[in-house]
Residue, then its C-alpha position, 0 to 999 in steps of 0.5 A: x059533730x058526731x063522735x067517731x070514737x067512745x071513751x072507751x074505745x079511745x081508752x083502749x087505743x091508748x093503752x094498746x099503742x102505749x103497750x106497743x108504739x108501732x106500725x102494726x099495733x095502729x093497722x091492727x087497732x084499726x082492723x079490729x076497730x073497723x076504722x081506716x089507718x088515718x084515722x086510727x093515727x089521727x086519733x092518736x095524734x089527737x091525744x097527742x100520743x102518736x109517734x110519727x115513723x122516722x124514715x131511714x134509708x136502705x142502709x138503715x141511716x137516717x137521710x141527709x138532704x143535699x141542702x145538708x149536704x152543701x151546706x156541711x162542704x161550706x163548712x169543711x171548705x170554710x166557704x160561704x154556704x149561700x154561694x154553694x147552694x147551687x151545688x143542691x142541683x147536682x145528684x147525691x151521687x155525685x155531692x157524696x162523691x165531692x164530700x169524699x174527696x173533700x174528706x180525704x183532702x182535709x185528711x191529708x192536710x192534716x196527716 
């Protein structure tokens, strides 16, 4: 099997990255290198120095699913989690809306 990388052009991907683990140091070592985006990130997932990007929303907030969702009003509700699940079928939008109202409820229970 050929190799796709020499010692020291994997040295340099390393120490690159290492300097800078972001987006554009992998499409700039990919550019000089004359390799592809996937490549260059599987390499460096290869030796096991790849940080993978984690999403955000448009808020800047990491994403919650609405499984997660659900499964947060059982536990504020201290209902069964299973016997919500179906509510994974309605919109965030509107699964926000509930865990509003469920929020603001327990608030006023509690004041």
């Amino acid at each position: 099997m050929a190799k796709n990388y020499t010692e020291k052009e994997t040295q340099h991907m390393l120490e690159a990255y290492g300097a800078s683990p972001t987006r554009d140091t992998v499409d700039a070592l990919a550019k000089e290198m004359g390799k592809t985006v996937k490549s260059v990130i599987g390499k460096l997932s290869r030796e096991k120095v790849y940080q993978k990007i984690e999403y955000k929303t448009k808020r800047g907030e990491k994403p919650i699913t609405k499984l997660e969702m659900t499964q947060q009003l059982a536990v504020a509700l201290k209902g069964d989690a299973e016997r919500l699940e179906s509510l994974t079928k309605a919109s965030k939008q509107d699964l926000l809306y509930l865990q509003v109202l469920v929020e603001d409820m327990l608030w006023e229970m509690d004041s």
